[in-house]
N, C-alpha and C positions, 0 to 999 in steps of 0.2 A: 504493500500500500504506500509506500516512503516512492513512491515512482509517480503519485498523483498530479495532475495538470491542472492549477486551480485557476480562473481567469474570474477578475476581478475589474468592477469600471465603477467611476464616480464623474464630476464633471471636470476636478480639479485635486487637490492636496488631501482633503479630508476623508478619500477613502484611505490614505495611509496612516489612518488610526485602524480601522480596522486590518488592513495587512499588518500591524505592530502584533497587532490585538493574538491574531493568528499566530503569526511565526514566532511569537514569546512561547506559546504553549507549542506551536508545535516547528521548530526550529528548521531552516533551512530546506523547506519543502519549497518546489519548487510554482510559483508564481507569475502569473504575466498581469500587470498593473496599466488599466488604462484609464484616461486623465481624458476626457472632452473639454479639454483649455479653448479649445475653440471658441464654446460655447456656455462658458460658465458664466453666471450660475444656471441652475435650471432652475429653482425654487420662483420665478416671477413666470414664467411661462406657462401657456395653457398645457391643459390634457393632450390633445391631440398631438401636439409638436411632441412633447414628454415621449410621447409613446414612440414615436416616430424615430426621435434620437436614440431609445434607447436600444428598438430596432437593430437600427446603424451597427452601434457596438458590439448586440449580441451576436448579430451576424459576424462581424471581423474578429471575435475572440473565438468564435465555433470553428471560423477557417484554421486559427490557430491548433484546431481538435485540443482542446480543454476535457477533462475528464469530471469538472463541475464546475459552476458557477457561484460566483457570490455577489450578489445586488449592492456593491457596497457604495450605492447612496440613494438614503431613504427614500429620496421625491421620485426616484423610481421605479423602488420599492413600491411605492404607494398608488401609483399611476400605471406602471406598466408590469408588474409581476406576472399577469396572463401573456403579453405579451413574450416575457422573458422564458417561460415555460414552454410556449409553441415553438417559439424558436430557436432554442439554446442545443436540443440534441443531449443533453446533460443534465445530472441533476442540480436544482435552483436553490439557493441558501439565502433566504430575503432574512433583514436585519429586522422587521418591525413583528413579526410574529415570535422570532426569539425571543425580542424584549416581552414580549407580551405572556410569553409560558412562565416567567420568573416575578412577576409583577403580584406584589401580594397585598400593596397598603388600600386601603380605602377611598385616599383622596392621592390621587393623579396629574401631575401637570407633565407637559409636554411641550418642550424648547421645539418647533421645527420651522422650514420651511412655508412659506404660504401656500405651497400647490400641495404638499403633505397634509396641513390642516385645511384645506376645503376639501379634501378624498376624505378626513375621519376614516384613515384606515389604523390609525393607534387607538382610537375608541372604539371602532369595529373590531379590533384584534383581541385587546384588552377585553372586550364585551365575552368574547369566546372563553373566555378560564373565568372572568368572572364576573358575573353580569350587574353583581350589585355596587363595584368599584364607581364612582365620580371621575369623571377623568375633563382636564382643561386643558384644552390646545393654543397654544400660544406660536402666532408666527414670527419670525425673528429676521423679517428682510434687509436687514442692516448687515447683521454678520458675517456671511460669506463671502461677500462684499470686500469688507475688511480684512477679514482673514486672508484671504485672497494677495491683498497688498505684503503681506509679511508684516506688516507693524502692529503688532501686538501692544505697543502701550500708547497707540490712539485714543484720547480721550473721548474719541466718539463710541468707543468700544463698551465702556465702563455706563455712560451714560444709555447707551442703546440696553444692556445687560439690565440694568436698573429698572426700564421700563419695562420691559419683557416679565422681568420676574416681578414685577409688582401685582399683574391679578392672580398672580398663582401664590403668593402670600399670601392677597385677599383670601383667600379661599382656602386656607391652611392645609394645603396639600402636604402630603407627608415624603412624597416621592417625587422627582422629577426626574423626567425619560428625554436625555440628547438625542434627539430626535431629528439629527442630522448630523453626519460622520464628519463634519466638521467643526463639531462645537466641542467633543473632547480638548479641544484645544485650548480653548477656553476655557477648562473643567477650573485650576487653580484661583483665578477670575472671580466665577461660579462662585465655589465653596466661600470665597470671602464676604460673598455679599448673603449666604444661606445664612439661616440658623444652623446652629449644631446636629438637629434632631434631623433634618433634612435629607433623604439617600438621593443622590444622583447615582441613575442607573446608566452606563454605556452599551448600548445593543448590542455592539462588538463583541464586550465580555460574552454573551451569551450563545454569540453565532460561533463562536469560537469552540464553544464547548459541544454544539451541535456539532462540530468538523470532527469531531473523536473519532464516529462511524467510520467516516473515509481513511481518518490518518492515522486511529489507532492511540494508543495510550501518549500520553502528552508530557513533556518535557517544559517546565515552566522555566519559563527567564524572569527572573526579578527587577531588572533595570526599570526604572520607571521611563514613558515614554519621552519625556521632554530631554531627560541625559541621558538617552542609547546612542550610545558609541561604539556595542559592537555590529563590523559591518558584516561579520559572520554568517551574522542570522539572513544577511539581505542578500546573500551571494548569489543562489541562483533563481532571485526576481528578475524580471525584466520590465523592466520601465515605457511605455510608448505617451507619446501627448497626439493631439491634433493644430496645435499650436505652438510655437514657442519654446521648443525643448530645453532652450538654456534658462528661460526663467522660471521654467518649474525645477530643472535641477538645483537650481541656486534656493527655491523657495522651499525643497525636498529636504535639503539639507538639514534644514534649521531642525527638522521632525525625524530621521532617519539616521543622523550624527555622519552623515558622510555624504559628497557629492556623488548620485547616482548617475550612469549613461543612461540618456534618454533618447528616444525615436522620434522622429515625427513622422506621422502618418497622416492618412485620408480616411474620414469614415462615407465621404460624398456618395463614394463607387458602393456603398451596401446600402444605399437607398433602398428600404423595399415599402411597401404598400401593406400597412399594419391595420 
């Protein structure tokens, strides 16, 4: 099983929280990591196009014969997972249902995307284990955004963070679900502006533990993600963007401890009719 072909797509940076997420427990599996820089963010964009992009992707990581896939970013999760099933040829690992088998508190908030919270597919998910949970979706059109730029101590970060999680205190929620693979990044952020009593959940952690099946008994890394410096674990990923390869390697770095090679690619040519 250590021979597995895992192909993973987001739109930009923040599915390499979940590749961390992965290859801390299960080390040096092999990976191919794609980035639609093209067209990031997806989170303001309709349904239709969502589906359309994500299409694109699963098509060119299928050419690559992947032995599974992992949805790793939510607004796709949430918009196109049908789509990623009919055409993937492989088994699908969406991050929003993992989150959702582990979810146990009563009151619910959810950091995401706006095209993720008008699907309510973290309340439709969550509704499935447990029906009598509160769950409050909060979209967070600012962050990606920023994230995206690599400056992390934007004041507009801190302020956008504030407002976001202010109706999910109204409403003493006792869990909050990052509910986009780019907001781990944010996680330290996060906890300073939480009360103590507060869990932040990252879907990763859980998709991660889902990959067992495939990869078998897990080997954890302890590094926490912001100081991974070993580039061991990342050796045989392979990186593609559709934009920009040098600035996502440079913006790779900050998250991965090491400048990755990166590809560019075309997803134009797997246009297909979703």
């Amino acid at each position: 099983m250590n021979q597995v072909k895992l192909g993973l797509f987001d739109s930009g940076v923040g599915g390499l929280t979940v590749l961390y997420q992965l290859l801390k427990r299960h080390p040096n599996q092999h990976c191919i990591y794609l980035a639609d820089t093209a067209r990031v963010p997806y989170g303001q964009r309709d349904a239709s196009e969502i589906r359309s992009i994500a299409g694109e992707a699963i098509c060119w990581l299928r050419q690559q014969k992947i032995d599974a896939l992992v949805m790793a970013c939510n607004t796709t999760n949430a918009v196109a997972y049908d789509v990623a099933v009919r055409l993937a040829d492989a088994p699908v690992y969406g991050l929003i249902d993992s989150a959702a088998r582990c979810i146990q508190a009563k009151r619910v908030g959810v950091l995401a995307t706006a095209a993720t919270v008008s699907s309510r597919a973290y309340t439709l998910q969550i509704h499935r284990y447990s029906c009598c949970t509160e769950v409050i979706e909060q979209a967070c059109p600012d962050f990606v955004p920023l994230i995206e730029k690599g400056n992390l101590q934007d004041p507009q970060i801190l302020l956008s963070a504030r407002s976001y999680l202010a109706p999910l205190l109204a409403a003493n929620v006792e869990t909050i679900v990052l509910g986009c693979t780019h907001y781990p990044i944010l996680e330290p952020l996060l906890r300073q502006l939480l009360p103590s009593h507060v869990n932040l959940v990252n879907p990763a952690c859980a998709l991660s533990r889902r990959l067992d099946q495939i990869f078998g008994s897990p080997t954890v890394k302890k590094a926490p993600f912001t100081n991974l410096t070993e580039k061991d674990l990342f050796f045989r990923s392979r990186f593609y963007v559709t934009d920009s390869s040098e600035s996502f390697a440079e913006a790779a770095t900050s998250y991965i401890g090491y400048k990755p090679r990166v590809e560019l690619i075309s997803l134009q040519s797997e246009s297909r009719s979703i």
